[in-house]
C-alpha angles and dihedrals in degrees: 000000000000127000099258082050093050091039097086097051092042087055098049089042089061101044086044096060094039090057099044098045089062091037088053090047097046085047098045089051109038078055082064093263120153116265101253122239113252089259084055088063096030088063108044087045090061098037086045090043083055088041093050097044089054105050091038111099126180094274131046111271116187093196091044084054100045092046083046101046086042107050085042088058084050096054099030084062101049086040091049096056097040091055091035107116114251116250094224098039094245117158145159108244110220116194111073111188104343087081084091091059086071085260117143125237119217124218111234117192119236121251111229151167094270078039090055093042091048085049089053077052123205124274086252092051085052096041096054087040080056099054096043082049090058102036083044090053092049091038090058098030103048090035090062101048084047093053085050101051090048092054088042089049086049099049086061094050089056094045088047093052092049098055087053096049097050092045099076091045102061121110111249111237117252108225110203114251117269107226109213125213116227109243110221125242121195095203093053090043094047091055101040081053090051082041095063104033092064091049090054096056096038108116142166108304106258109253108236085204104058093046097068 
């Protein structure tokens, strides 16, 4: 498969998994979700990116969309809650005795009981996952047949102005000339003869005078 090949799917992968991720996150707030820590977004747009790719293929696929938007909701809302902040500030400090080797520890938060229950998630977190998961689907997928109508639709009207433009600068075609036989007429050559011959025997008027 070569790159200009690869280069649709690459293109609606990515798209895909932009448009899911924030989907995923609006959805995983407004449900009363915490608001993830960068890492927590970070994560999910690269694991949906992979899982977008993947399912993408050269043509629009409605089933391929819908595997791919769905299994991104699943994942967004366990890594969401596994990157979301702590109330309280709890973590897990990860480092020992190389902190004193100037290398940073990073604070990893507990899971929990109340970490376990938020990853199963409410009826109301599912139900708004579910929703961003369906609006996502038509977004993308009537977004992209529209896309493709309007460069179709483009591609006639430049077909269509170019007809008209190079109309006017053909060369007209030069036909030979026809010659045409004179067809003759006898009333017309009888009277171009009569025509002539008086013309022929025409002379000086005779003088009267000079004759006596």
């Amino acid at each position: 498969m070569t790159t200009a090949s690869r280069l649709p799917h690459l293109v609606r992968g990515a798209c895909a998994a932009t448009i899911a991720t924030y989907a995923a996150l609006f959805s995983h707030v407004l449900a009363g979700g915490a608001m993830p820590a960068p890492l927590g977004i970070v994560a999910p747009l690269l694991l949906s990116l992979l899982v977008c790719v993947l399912l993408a293929g050269r043509k629009l696929s409605l089933t391929r969309l819908s595997i791919s938007v769905m299994a991104s909701q699943t994942l967004f809302h366990t890594l969401f809650v596994l990157g979301a902040v702590p109330s309280n500030g709890a973590g897990v400090p990860t480092g020992g005795p190389h902190q004193n080797h100037g290398q940073m520890a990073i604070a990893l938060p507990a899971i929990s009981g109340e970490t376990v229950e938020l990853i199963q998630g409410s009826t109301v977190m599912w139900a708004s996952h579910a929703i961003g998961a369906v609006v996502t689907i038509l977004f993308l997928y009537r977004g992209e047949r529209t896309i493709h109508r309007l460069r179709v639709l483009a591609e006639r009207i430049g077909l269509w102005l170019g007809r008209r433009l190079q109309a006017p600068l053909r060369a007209v075609p030069v036909r030979p000339p026809v010659r045409v036989q004179p067809r003759p007429a006898r009333g017309w050559t009888v009277l171009a003869q009569l025509r002539a011959s008086v013309l022929i025997r025409r002379g000086p008027p005779v003088l009267s005078g000079l004759s006596r």
